[in-house]
C-alpha positions as a Markdown table, in Angstrom:
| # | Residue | x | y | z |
|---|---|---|---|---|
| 1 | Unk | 167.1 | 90.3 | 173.4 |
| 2 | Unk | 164.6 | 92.6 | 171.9 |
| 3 | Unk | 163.4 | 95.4 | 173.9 |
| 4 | Unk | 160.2 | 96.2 | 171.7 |
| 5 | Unk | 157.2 | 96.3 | 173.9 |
| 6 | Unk | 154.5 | 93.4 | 173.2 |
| 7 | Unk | 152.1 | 95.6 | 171.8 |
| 8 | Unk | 153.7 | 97.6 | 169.2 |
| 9 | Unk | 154.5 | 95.3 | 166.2 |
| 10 | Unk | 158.0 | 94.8 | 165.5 |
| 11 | Unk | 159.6 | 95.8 | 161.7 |
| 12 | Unk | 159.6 | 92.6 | 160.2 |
| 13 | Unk | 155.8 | 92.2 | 161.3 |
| 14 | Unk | 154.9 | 95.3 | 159.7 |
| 15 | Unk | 156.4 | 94.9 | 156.3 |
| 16 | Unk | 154.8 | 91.7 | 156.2 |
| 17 | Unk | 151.4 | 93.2 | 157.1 |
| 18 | Unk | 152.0 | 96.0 | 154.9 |
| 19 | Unk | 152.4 | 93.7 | 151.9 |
| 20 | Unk | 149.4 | 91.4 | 152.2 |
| 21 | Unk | 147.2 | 94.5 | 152.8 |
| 22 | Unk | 148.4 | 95.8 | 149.0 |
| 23 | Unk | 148.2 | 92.4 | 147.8 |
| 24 | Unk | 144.4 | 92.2 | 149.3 |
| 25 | Unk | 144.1 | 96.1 | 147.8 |
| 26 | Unk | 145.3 | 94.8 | 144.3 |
| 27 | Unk | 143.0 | 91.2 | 144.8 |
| 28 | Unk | 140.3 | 93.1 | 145.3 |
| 29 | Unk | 140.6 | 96.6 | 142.6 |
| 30 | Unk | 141.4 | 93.4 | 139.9 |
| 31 | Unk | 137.6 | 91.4 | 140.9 |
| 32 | Unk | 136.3 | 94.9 | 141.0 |
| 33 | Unk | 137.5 | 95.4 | 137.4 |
| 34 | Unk | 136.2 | 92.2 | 136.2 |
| 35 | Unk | 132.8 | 92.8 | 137.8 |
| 36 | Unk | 132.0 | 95.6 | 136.1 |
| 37 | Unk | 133.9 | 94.4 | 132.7 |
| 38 | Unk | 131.5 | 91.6 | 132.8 |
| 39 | Unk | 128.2 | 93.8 | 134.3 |
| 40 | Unk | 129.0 | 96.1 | 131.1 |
| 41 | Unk | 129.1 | 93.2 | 128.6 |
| 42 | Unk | 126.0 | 92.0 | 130.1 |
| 43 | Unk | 124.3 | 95.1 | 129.8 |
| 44 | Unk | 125.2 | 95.3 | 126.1 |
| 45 | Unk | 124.3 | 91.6 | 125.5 |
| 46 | Unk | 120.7 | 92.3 | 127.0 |
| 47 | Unk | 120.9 | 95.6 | 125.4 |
| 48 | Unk | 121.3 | 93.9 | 122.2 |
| 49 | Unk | 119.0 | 91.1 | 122.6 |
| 50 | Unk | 116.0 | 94.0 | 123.4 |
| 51 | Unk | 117.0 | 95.8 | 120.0 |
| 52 | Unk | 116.6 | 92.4 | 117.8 |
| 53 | Unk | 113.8 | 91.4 | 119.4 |
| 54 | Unk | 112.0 | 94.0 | 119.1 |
| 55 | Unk | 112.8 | 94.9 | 115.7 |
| 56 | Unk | 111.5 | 90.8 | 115.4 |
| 57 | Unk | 108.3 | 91.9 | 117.1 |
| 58 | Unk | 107.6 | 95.2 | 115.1 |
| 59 | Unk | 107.9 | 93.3 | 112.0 |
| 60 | Unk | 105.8 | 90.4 | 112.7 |
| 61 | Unk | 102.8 | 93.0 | 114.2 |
| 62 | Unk | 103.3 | 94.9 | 110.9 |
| 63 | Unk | 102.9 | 91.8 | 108.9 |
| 64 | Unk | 99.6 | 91.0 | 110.9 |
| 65 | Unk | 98.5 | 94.4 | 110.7 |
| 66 | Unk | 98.8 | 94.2 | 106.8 |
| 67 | Unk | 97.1 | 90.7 | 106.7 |
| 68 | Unk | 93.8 | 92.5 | 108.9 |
| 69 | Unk | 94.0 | 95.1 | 106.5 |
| 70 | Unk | 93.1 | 92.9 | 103.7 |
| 71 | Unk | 90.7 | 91.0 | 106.1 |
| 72 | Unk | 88.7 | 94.4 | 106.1 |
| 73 | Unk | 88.7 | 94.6 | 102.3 |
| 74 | Unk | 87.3 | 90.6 | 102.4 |
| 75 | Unk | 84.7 | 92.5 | 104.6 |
| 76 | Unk | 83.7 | 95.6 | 102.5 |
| 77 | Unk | 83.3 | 93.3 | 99.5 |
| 78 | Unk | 80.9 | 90.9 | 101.3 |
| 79 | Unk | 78.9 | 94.1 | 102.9 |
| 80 | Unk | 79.7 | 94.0 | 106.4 |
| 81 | Unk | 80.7 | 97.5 | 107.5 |
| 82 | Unk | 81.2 | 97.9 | 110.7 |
| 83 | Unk | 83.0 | 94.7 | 111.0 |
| 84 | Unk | 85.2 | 96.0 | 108.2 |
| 85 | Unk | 85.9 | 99.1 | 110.4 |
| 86 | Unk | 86.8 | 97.5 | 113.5 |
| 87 | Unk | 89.5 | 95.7 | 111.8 |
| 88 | Unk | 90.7 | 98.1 | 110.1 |
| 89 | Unk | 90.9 | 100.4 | 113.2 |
| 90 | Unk | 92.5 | 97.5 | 114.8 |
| 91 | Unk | 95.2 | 97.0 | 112.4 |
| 92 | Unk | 96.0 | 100.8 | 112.5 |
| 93 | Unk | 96.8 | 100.5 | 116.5 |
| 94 | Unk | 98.6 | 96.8 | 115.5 |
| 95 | Unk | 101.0 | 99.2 | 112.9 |
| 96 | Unk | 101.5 | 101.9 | 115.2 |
| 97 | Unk | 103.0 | 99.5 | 117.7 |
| 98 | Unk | 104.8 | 97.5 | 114.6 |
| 99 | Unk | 106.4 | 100.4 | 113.6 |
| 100 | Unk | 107.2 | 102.2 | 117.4 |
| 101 | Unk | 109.3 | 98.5 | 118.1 |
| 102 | Unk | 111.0 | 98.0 | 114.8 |
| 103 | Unk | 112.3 | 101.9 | 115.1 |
| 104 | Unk | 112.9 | 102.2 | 118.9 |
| 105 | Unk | 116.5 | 101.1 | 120.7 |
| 106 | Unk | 116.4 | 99.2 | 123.5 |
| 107 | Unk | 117.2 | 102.6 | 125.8 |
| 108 | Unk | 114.1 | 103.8 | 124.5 |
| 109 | Unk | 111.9 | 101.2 | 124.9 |
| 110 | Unk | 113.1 | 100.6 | 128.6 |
| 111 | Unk | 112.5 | 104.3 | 128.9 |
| 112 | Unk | 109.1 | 104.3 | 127.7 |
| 113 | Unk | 108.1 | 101.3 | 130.0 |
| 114 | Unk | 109.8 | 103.1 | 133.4 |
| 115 | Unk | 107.6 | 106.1 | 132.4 |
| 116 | Unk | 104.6 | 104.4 | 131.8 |
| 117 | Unk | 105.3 | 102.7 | 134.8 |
| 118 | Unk | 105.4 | 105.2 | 137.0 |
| 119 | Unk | 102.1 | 107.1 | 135.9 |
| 120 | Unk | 100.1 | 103.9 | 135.9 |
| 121 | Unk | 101.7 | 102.0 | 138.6 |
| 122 | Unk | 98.2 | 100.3 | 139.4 |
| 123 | Unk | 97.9 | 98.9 | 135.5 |
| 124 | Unk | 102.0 | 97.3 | 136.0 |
| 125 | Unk | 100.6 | 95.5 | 139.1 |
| 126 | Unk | 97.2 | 94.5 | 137.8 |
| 127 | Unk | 98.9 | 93.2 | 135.3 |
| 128 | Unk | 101.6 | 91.3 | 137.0 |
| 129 | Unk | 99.1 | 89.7 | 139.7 |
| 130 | Unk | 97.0 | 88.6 | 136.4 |
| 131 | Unk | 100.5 | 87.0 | 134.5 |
| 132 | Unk | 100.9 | 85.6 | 138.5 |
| 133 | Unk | 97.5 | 84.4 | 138.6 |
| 134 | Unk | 97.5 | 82.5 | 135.3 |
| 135 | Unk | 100.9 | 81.4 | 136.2 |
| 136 | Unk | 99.9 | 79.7 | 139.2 |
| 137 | Unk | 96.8 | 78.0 | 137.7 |
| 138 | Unk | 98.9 | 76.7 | 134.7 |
| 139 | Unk | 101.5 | 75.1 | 136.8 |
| 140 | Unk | 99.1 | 74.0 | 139.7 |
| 141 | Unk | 96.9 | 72.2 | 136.5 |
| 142 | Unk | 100.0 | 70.5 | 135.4 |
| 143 | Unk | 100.9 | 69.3 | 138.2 |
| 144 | Unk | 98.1 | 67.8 | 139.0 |
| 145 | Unk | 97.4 | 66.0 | 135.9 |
| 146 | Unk | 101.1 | 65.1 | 135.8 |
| 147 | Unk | 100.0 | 63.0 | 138.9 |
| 148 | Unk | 96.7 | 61.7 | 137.9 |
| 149 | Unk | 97.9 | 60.0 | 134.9 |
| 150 | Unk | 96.6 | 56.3 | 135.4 |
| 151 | Unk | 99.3 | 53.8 | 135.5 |
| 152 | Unk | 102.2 | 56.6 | 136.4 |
| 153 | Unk | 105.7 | 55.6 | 136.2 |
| 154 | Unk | 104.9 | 55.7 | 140.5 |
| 155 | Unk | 102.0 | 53.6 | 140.5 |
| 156 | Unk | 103.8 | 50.7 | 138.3 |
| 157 | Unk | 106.8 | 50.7 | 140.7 |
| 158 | Unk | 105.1 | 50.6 | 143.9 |
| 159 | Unk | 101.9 | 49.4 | 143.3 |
| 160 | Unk | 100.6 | 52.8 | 145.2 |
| 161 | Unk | 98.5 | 55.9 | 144.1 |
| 162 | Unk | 100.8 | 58.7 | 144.8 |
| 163 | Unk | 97.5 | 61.0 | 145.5 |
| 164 | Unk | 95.7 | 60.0 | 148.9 |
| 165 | Unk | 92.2 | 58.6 | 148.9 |
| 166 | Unk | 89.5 | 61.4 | 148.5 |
| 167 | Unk | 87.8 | 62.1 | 152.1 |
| 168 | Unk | 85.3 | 59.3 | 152.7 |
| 169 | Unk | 81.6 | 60.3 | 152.8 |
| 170 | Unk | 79.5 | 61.2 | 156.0 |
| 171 | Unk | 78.1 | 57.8 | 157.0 |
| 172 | Unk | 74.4 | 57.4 | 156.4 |
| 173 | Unk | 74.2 | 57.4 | 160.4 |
| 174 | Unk | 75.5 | 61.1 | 160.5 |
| 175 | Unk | 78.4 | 60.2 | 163.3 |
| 176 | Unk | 82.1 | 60.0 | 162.0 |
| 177 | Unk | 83.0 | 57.5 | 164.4 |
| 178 | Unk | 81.2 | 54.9 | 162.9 |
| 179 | Unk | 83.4 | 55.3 | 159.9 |
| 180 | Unk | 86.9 | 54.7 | 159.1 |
| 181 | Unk | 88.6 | 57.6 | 158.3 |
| 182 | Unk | 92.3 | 57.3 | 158.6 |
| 183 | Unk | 93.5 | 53.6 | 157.5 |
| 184 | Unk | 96.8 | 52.6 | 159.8 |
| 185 | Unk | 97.5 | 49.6 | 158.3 |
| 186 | Unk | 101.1 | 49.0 | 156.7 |
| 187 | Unk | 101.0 | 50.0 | 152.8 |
| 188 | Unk | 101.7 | 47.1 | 151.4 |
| 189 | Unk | 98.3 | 45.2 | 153.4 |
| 190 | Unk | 96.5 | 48.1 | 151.9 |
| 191 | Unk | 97.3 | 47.1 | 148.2 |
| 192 | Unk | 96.4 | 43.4 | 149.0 |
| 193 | Unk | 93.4 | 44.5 | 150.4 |
């Protein structure tokens, strides 16, 4: 009979605990591993994504800025100075950025932007409540004329408009209970009616 008391684990019991708490350790040291193996390949991926792009960017503004530059000449020729200038002062700013992305790494630019960032904190979020904004306005106006559209895929299989009716007028008598408001009838009396 064994005389080990109940509440100190018996030899067997610990070698078997011992071994599925290394087996956990290893589990758990090899996701470990593979996190990070695949948070660094991430990294390099974005990393590299940020470098062609913006070296896409750069060129394209440069480009741009040359084709304003010869806009300004167009100008000159026809007499219209000031124009002229402002384009040409535009495409020097244009070039300047053109030339910062196509030479800047992706640690740079990131850089830049956290700096920036944290002396104008008020232009990042300005900014981001205006991209919001316009965001929100697109998608709501899509939506909505996504719906409207006469003769909807909706509307042909039920026979229903998928918007509700527009809120009835104030009767000429000025009381809302000589109006109906809310129709109760079953849908399908509604169409026939």
């Amino acid at each position: 009979m064994d005389t080990a008391p109940l509440d100190q684990p018996r030899p067997a019991e610990e070698g078997i605990v011992t071994t599925i708490q290394t087996k956990a350790r290893d589990v758990t040291e090899q996701a470990q591993e593979k996190a990070e193996e695949v948070g660094r390949k991430t990294s390099l991926q974005v990393r590299d994504q940020v470098d062609r792009r913006s070296t896409d960017a750069g060129e394209q503004m440069s480009s741009i800025a040359q084709a304003m530059r010869r806009s300004a000449e167009e100008l000159r020729g026809q007499g219209n100075e000031t124009p002229a200038r402002f384009v040409d002062q535009a495409s020097r700013k244009l070039e300047i950025v053109g030339a910062y992305l196509t030479s800047s790494d992706s640690d740079t630019i990131l850089r830049d932007v956290e700096d920036f960032a944290r002396r104008q904190p008020a232009v990042i979020a300005g900014g981001a409540a205006i991209v919001g904004f316009a965001l929100a306005r697109f998608l709501g106006a899509s939506s909505r004329r996504r719906f409207q559209r006469p003769g909807s895929e909706f509307e042909r299989a039920t026979g229903l408009s998928p918007l509700p009716p527009a809120r009835p007028e104030a009767p000429s008598s000025g009381r809302w209970e000589d109006q109906d408001v809310l129709d109760l009838r079953d849908p399908a009396e509604q169409v026939r009616s």
